[in-house]
gemmi code that builds the backbone of each chain (N, CA, C; Angstrom):
import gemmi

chains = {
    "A": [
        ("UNK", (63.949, 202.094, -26.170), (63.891, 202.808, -24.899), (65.090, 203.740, -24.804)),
        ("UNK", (64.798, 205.353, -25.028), (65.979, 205.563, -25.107), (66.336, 206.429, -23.666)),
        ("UNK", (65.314, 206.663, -22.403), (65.907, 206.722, -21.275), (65.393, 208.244, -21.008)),
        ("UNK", (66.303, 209.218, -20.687), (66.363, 210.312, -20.667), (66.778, 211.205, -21.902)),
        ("UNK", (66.693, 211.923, -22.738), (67.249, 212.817, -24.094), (66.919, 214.502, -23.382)),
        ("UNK", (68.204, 214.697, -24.389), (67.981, 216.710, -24.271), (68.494, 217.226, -25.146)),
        ("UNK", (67.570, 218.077, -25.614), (68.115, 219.205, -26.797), (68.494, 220.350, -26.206)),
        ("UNK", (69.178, 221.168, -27.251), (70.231, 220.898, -27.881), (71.220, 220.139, -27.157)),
        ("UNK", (72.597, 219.878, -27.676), (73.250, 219.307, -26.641), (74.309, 220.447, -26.532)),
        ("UNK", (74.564, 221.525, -27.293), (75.308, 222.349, -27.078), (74.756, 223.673, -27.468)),
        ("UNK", (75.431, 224.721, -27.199), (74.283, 226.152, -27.140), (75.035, 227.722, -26.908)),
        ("UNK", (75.198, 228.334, -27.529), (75.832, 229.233, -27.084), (75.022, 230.945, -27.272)),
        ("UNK", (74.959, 231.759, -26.134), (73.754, 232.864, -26.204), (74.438, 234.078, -26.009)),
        ("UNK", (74.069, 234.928, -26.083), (74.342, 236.395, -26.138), (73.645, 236.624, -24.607)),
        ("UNK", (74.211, 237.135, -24.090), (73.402, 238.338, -22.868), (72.613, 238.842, -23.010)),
        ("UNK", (71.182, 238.081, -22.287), (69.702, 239.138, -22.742), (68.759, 237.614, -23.532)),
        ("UNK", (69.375, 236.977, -23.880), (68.619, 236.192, -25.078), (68.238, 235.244, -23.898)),
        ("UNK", (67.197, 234.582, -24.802), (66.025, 233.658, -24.242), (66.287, 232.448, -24.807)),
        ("UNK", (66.243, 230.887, -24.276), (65.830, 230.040, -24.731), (65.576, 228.755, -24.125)),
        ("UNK", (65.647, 227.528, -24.631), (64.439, 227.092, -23.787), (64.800, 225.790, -23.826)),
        ("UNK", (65.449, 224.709, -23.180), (66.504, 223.659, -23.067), (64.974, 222.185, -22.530)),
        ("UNK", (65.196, 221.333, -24.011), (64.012, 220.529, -23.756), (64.741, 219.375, -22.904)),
        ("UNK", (64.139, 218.204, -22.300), (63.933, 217.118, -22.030), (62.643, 216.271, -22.005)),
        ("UNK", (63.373, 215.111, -22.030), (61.602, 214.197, -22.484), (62.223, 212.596, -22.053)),
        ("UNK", (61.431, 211.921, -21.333), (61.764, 210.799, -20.842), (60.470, 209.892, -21.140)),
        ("UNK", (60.922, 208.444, -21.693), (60.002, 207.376, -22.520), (60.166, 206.142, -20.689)),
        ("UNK", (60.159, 206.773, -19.809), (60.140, 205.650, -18.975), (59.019, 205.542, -18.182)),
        ("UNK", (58.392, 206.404, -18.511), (56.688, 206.873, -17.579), (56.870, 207.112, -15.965)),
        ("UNK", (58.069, 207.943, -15.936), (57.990, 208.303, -14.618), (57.418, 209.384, -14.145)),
        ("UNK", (57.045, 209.708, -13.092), (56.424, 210.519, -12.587), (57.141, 211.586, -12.292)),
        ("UNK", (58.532, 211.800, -11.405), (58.958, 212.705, -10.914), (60.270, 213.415, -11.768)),
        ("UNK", (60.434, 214.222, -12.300), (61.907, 214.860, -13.268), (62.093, 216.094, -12.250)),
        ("UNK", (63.362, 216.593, -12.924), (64.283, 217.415, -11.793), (65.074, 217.862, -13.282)),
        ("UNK", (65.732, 219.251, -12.773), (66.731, 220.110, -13.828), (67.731, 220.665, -12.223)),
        ("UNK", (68.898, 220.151, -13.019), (69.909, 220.641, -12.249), (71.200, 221.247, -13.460)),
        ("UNK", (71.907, 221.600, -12.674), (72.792, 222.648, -13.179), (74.577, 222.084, -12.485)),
        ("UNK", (75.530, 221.800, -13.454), (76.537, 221.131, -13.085), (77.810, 221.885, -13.251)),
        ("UNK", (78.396, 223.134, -12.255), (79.760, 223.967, -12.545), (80.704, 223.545, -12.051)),
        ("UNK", (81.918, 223.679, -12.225), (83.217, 223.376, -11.365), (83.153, 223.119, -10.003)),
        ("UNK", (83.593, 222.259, -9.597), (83.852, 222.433, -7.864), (83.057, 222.526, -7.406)),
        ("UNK", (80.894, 222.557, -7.817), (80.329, 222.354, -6.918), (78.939, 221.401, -7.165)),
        ("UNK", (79.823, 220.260, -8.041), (78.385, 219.251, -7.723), (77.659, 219.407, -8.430)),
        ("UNK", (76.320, 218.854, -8.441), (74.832, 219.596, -9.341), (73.836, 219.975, -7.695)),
        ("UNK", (73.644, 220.866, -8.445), (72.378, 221.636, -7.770), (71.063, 221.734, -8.433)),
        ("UNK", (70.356, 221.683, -7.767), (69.151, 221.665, -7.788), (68.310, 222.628, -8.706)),
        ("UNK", (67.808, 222.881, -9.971), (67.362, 224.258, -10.207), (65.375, 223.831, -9.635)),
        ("UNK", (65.355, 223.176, -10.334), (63.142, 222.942, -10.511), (63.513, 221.394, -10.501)),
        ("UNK", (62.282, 221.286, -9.893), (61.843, 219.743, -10.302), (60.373, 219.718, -10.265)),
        ("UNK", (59.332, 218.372, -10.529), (58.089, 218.195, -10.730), (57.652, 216.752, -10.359)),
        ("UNK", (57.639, 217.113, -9.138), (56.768, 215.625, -8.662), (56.366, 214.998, -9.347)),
        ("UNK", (55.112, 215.148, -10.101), (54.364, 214.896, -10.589), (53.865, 215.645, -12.149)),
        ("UNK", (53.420, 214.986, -13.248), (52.438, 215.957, -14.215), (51.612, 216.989, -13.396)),
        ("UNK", (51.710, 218.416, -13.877), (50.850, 219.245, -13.188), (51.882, 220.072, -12.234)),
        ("UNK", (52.609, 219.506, -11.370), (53.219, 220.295, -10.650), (54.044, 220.841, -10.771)),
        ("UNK", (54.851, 222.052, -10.272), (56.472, 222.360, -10.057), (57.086, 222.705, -9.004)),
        ("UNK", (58.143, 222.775, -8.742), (58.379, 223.581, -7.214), (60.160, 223.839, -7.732)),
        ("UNK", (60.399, 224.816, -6.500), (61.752, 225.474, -6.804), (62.624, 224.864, -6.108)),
        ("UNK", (64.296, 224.496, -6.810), (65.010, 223.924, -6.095), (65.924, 224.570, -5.141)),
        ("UNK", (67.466, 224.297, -5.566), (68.238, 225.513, -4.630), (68.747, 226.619, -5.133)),
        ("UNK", (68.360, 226.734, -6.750), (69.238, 228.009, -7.507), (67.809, 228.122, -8.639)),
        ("UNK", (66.565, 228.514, -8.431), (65.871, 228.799, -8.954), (65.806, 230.247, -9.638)),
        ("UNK", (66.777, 231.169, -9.680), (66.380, 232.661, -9.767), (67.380, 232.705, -11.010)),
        ("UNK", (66.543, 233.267, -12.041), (66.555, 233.256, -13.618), (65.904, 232.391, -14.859)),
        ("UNK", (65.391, 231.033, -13.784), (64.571, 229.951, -14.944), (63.359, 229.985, -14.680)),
        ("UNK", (62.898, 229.547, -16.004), (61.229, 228.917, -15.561), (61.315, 227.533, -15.931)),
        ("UNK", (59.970, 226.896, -15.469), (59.969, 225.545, -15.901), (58.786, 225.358, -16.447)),
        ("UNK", (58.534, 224.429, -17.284), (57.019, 223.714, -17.505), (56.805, 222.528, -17.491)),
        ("UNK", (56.270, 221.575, -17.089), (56.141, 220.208, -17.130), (54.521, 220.135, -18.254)),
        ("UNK", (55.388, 219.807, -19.311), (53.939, 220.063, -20.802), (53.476, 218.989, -20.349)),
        ("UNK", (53.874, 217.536, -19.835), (52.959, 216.303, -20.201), (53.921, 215.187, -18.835)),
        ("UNK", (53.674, 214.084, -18.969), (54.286, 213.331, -18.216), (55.540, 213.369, -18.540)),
        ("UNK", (55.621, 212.921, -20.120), (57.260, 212.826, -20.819), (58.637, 213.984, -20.988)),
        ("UNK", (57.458, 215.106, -20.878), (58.160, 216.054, -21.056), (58.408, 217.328, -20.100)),
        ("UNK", (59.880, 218.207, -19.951), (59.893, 218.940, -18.651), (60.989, 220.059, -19.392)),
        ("UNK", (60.761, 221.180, -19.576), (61.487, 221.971, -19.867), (61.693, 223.280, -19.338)),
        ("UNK", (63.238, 223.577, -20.034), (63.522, 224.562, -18.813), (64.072, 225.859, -19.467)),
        ("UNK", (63.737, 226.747, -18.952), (63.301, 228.416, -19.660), (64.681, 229.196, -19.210)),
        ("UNK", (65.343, 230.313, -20.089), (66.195, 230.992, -19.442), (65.629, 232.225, -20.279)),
        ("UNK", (64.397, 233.497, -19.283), (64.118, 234.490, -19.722), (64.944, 235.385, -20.413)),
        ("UNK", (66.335, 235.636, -19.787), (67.334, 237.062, -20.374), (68.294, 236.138, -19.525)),
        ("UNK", (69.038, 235.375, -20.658), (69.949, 235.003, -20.222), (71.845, 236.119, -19.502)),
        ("UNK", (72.034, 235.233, -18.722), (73.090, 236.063, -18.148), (74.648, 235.341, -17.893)),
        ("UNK", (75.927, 236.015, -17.896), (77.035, 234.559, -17.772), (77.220, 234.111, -16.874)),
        ("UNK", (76.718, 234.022, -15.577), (76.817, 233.070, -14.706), (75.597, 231.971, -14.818)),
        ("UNK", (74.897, 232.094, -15.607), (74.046, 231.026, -15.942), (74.958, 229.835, -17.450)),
        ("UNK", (75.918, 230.219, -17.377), (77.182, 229.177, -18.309), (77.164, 228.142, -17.594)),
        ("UNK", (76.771, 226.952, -17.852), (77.191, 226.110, -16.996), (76.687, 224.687, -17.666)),
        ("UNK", (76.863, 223.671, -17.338), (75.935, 222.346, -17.717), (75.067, 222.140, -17.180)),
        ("UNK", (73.755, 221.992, -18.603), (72.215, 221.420, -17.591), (71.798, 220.200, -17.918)),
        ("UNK", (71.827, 219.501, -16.516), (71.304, 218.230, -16.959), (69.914, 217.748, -16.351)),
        ("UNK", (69.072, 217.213, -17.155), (67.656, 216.689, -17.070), (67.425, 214.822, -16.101)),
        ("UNK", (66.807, 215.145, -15.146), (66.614, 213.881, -14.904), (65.212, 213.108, -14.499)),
        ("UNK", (65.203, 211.866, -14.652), (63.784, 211.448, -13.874), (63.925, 210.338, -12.680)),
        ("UNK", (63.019, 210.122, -12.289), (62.677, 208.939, -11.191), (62.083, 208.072, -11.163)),
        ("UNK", (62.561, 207.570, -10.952), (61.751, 205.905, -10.486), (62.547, 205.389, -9.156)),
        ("UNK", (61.175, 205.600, -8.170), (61.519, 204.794, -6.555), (62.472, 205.946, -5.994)),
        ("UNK", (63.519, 205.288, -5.997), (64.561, 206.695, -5.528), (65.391, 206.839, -6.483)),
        ("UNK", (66.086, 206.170, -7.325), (66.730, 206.352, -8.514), (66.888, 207.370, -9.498)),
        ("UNK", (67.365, 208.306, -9.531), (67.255, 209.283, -10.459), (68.050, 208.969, -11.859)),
        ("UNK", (67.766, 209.100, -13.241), (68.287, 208.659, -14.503), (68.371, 209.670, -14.575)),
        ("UNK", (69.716, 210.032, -15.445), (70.134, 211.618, -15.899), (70.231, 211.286, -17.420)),
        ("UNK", (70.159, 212.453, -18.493), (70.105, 212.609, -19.634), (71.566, 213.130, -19.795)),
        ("UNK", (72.308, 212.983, -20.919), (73.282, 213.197, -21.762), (74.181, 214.900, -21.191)),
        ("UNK", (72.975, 215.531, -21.067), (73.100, 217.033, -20.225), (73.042, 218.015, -22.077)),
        ("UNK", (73.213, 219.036, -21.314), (73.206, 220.184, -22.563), (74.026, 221.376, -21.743)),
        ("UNK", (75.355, 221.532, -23.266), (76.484, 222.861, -22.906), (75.605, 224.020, -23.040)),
        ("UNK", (75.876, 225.093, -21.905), (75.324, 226.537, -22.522), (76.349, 227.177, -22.125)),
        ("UNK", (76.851, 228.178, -22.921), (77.614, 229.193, -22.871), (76.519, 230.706, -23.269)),
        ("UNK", (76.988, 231.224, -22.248), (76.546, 232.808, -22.236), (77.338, 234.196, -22.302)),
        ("UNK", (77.785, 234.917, -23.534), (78.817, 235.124, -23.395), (78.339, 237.194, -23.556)),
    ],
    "B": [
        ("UNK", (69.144, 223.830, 5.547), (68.706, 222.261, 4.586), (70.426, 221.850, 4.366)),
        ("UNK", (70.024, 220.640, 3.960), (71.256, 219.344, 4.226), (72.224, 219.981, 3.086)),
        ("UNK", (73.306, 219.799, 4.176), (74.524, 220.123, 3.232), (75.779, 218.942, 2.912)),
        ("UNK", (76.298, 218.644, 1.652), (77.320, 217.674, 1.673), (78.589, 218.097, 1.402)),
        ("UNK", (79.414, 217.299, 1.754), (80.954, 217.527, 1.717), (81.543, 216.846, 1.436)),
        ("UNK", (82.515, 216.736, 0.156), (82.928, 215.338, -0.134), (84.328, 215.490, -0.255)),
        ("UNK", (85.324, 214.326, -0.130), (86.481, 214.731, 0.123), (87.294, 213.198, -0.714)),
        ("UNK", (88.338, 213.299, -1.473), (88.954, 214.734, -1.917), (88.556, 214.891, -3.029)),
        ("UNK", (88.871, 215.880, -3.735), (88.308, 216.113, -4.890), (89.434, 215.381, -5.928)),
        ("UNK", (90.010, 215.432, -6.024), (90.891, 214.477, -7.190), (91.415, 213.598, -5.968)),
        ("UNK", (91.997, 212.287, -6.945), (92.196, 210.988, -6.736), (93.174, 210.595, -7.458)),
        ("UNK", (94.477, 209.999, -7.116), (95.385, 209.154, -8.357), (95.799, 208.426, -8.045)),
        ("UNK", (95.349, 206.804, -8.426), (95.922, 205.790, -7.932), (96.089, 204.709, -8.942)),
        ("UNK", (96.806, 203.619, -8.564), (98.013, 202.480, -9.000), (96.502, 202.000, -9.767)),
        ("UNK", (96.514, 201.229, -10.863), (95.868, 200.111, -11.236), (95.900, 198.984, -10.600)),
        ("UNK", (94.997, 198.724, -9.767), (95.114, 197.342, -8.765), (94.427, 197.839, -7.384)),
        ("UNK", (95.556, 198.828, -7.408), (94.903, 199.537, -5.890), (93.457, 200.102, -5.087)),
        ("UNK", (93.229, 200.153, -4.145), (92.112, 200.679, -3.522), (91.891, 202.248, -3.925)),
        ("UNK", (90.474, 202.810, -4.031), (90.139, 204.136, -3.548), (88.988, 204.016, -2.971)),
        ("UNK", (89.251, 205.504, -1.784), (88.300, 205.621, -1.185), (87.837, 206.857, -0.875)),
        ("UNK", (86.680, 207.029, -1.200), (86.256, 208.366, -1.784), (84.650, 208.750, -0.253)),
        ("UNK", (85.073, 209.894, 0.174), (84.628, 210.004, 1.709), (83.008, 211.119, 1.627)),
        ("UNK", (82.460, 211.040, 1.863), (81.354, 212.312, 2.169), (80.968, 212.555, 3.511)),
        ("UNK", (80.237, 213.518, 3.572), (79.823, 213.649, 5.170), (78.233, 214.538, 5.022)),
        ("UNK", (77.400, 214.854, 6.072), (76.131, 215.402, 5.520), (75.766, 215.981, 7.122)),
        ("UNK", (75.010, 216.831, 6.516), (74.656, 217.561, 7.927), (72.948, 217.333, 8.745)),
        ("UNK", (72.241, 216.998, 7.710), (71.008, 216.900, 8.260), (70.643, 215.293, 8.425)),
        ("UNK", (70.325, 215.030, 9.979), (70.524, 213.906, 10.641), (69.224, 213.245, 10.455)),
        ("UNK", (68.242, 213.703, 9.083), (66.892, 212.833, 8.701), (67.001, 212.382, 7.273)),
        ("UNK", (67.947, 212.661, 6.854), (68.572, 211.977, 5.303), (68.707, 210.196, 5.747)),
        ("UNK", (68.081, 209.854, 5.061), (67.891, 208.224, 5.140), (68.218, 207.569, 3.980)),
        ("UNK", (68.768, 208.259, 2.360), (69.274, 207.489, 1.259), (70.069, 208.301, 0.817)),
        ("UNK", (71.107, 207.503, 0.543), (72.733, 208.211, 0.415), (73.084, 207.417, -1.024)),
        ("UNK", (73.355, 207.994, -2.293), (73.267, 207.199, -3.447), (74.574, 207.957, -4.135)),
        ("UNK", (75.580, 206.674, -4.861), (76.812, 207.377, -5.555), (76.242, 207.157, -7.090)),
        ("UNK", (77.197, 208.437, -7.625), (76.662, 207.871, -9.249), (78.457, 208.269, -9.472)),
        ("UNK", (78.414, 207.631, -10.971), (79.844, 208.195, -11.945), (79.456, 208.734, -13.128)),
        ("UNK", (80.264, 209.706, -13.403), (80.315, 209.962, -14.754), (81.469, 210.426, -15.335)),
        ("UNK", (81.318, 209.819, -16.586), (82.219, 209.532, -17.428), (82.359, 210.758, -18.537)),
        ("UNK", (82.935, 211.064, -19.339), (84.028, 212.420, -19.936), (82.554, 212.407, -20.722)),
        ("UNK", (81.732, 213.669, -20.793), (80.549, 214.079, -21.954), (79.299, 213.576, -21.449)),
        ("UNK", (79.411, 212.891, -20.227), (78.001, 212.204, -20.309), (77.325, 212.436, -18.772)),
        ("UNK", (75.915, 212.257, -18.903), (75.317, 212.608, -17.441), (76.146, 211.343, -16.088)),
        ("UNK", (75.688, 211.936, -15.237), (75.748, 210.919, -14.362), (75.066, 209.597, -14.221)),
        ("UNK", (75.566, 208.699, -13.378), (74.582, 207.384, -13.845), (74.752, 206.632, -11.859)),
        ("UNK", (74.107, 206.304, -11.780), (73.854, 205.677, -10.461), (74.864, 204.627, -10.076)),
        ("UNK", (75.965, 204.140, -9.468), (76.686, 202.870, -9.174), (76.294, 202.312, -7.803)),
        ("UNK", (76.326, 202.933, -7.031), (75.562, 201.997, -5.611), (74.539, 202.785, -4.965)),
        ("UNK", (74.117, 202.243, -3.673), (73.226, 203.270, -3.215), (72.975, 202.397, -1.888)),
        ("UNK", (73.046, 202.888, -0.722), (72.436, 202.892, 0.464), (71.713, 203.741, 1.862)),
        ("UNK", (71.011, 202.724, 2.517), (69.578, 203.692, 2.845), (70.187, 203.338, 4.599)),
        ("UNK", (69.262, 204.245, 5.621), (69.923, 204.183, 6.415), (70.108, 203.065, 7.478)),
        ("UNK", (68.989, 201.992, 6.806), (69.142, 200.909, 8.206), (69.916, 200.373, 7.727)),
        ("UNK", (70.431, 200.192, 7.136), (71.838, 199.525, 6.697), (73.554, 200.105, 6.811)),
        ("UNK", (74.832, 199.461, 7.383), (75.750, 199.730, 7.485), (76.856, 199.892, 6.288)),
        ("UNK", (76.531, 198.782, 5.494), (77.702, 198.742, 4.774), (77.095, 197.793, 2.669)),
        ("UNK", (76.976, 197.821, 1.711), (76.549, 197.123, 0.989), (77.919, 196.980, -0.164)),
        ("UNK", (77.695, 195.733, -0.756), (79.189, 195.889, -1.776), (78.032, 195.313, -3.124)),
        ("UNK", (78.649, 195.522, -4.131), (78.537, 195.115, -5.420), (79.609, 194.629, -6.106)),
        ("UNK", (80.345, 193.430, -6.091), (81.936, 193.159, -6.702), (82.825, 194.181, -6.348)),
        ("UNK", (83.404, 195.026, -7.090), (84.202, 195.609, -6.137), (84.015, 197.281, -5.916)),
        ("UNK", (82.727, 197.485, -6.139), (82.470, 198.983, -5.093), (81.790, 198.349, -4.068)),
        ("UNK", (81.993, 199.328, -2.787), (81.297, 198.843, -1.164), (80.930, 200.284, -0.917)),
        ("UNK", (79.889, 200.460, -0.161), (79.678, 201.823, 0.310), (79.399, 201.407, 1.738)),
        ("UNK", (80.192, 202.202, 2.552), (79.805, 202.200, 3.996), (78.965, 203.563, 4.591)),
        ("UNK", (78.316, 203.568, 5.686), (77.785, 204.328, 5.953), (77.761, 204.583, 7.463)),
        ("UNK", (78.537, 205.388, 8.399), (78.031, 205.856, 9.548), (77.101, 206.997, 10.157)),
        ("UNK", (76.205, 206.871, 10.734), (75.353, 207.659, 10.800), (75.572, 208.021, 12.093)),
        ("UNK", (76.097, 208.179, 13.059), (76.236, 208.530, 14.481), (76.805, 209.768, 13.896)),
        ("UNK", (78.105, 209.085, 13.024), (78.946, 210.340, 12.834), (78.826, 211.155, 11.813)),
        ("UNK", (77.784, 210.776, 10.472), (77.225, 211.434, 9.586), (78.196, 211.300, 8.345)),
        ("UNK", (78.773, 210.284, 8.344), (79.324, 210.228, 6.932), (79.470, 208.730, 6.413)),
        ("UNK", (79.506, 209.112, 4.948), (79.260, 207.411, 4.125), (80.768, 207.628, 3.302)),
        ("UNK", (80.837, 206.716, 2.646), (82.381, 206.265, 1.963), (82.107, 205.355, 0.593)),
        ("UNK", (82.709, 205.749, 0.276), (82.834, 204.734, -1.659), (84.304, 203.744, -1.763)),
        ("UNK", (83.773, 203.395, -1.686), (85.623, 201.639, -1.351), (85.101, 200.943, -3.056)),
        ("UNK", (86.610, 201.025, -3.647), (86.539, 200.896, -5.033), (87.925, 199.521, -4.723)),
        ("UNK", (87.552, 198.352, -4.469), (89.162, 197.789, -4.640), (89.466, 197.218, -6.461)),
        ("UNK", (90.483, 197.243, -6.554), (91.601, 196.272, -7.200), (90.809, 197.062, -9.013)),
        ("UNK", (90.721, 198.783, -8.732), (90.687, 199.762, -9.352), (91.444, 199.077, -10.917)),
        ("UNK", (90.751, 199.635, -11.430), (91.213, 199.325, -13.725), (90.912, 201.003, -14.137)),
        ("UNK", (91.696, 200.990, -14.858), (91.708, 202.258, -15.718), (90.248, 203.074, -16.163)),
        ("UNK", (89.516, 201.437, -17.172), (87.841, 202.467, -17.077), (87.064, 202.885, -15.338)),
        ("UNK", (87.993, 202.582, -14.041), (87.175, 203.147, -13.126), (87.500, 204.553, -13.178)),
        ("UNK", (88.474, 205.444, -13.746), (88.919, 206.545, -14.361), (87.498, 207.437, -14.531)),
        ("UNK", (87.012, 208.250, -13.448), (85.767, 209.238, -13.998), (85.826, 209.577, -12.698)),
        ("UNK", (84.471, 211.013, -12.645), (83.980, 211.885, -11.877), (83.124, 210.690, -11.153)),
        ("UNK", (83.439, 211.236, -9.920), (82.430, 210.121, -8.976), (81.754, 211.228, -7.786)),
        ("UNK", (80.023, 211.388, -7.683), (79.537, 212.212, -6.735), (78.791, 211.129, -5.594)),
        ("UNK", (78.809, 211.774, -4.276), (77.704, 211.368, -3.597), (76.726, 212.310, -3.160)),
        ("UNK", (76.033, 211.833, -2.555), (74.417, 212.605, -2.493), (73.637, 212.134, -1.592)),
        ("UNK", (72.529, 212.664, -0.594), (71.763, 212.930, 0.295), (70.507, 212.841, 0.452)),
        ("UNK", (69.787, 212.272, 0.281), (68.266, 212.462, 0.420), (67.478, 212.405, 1.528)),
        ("UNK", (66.419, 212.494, 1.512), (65.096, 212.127, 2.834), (64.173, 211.592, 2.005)),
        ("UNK", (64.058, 210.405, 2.104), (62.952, 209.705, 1.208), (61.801, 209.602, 1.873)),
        ("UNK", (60.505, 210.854, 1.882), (59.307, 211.609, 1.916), (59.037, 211.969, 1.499)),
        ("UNK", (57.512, 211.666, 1.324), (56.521, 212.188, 0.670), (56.669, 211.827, -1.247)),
        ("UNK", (56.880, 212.962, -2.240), (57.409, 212.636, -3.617), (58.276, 213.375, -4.157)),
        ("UNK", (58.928, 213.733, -3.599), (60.128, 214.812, -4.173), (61.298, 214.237, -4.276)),
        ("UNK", (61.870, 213.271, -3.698), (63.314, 213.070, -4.087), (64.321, 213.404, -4.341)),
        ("UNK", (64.433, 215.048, -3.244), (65.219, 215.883, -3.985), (66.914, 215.281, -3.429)),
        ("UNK", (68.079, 214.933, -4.723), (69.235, 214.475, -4.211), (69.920, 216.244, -3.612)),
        ("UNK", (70.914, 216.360, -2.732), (71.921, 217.060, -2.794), (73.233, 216.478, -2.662)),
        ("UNK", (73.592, 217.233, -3.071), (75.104, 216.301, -4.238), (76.419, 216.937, -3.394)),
        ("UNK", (77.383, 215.956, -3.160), (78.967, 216.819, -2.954), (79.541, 217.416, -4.024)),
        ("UNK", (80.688, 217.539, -3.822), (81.678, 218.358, -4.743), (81.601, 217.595, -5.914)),
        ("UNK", (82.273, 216.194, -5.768), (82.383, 215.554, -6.798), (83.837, 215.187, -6.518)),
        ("UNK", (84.197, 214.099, -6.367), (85.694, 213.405, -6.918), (86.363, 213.151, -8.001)),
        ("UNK", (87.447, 213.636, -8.728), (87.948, 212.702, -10.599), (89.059, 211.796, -9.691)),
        ("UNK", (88.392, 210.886, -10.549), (89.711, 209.226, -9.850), (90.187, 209.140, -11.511)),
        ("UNK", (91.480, 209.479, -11.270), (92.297, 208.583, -12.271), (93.199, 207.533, -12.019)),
        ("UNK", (92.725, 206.890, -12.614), (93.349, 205.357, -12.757), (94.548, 204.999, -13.397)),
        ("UNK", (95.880, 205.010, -12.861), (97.104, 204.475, -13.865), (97.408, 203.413, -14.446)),
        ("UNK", (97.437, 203.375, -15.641), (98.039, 201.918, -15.585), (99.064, 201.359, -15.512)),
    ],
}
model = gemmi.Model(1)
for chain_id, residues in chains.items():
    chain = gemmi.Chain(chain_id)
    for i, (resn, *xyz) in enumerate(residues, 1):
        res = gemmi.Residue()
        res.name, res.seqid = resn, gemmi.SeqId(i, " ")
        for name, pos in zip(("N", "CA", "C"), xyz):
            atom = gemmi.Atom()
            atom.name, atom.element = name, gemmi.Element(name[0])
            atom.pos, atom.b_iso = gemmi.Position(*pos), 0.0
            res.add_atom(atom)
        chain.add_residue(res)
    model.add_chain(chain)
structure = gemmi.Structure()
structure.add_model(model)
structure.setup_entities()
């Protein structure tokens, strides 16, 4: 059982470039969330997915996409990446109210 | 939408000693208030958690209190050891419907002396 996982765990992009930050959770939960973790302000909210099938936008949605491919899996898109999108992303899921977070993944955008 | 505030952001205290690590929240229908820690490289991880009909819950030696008149909860860490040394957040919810969305404070670093 290994919980929450995310690739890569570190990452570094050019201005303009695209790519595409996986997570995948073996706990059969229903609900995952992508948040975003900078200095001095906490994690915020980017997407999350109720459910397989769904998505909805969190509090800093403007530059990602998301896809929820399957139950296990929830990934998160950076079209033309930019440097204020530098920051730590970390993947999580649910069970009840509990949220499990994954390891996170460095991106630098330089 | 609900905003948190957590106070202070760094922490430095005695090995032995108490910390107490404060939040506050603005939207008065948040009913689960949950702390996590994390430690140097790694995600966050859940350490207590309380909901709103409840005042106060301990686990050995974290306690989380919670006033809701006045809108703020608290993290009480006694007789503190060096691995309590990490980033400590609290967070906000409204537990409805299926979203679960947390919003998070600043974040606290407690270092621990020995």
């Amino acid at each position: 059982n290994a919980g929450v996982t995310q690739t890569p765990k570190f990452q570094v992009l050019k201005t303009g470039q695209s790519m595409t930050l996986q997570c995948a959770q073996d706990m059969n939960h229903n609900s995952m969330y992508w948040y975003r973790q900078d200095p001095g302000m906490g994690l915020r909210l980017i997407y999350y997915s109720a459910s397989e099938g769904t998505t909805d936008k969190g509090e800093v949605p403007n530059g990602y996409n998301v896809s929820r491919l399957n139950k296990r899996e929830f990934s998160l898109r950076l079209e033309s990446a930019a440097p204020s999108q530098t920051s730590v992303y970390f993947c999580a899921s649910r069970d009840f109210d509990t949220q499990y977070f994954g390891p996170g993944t460095r991106l630098t955008v330089l | 939408g609900e905003n948190v505030e957590q106070h202070p952001s760094t922490l430095s205290v005695q090995e032995g000693d108490s910390a107490v690590i404060k939040c506050t929240y603005s939207d008065s229908a948040s009913n689960y208030f949950p702390w996590y820690k994390q430690e140097l490289g790694k995600g966050p991880q859940l350490i207590i958690d309380i909901r709103s009909n409840v005042g106060e819950k301990k686990d050995q030696r974290i306690a989380v209190t919670l006033n809701k008149t006045a809108k703020h909860f608290s993290l009480h860490i006694t007789e503190t050891q060096p691995e309590d040394s990490a980033v400590y957040f609290c967070a906000a919810s409204i537990i409805s419907g299926n979203t679960g969305k947390l919003i998070f404070g600043q974040g606290t670093t407690l270092q621990v002396k020995p």
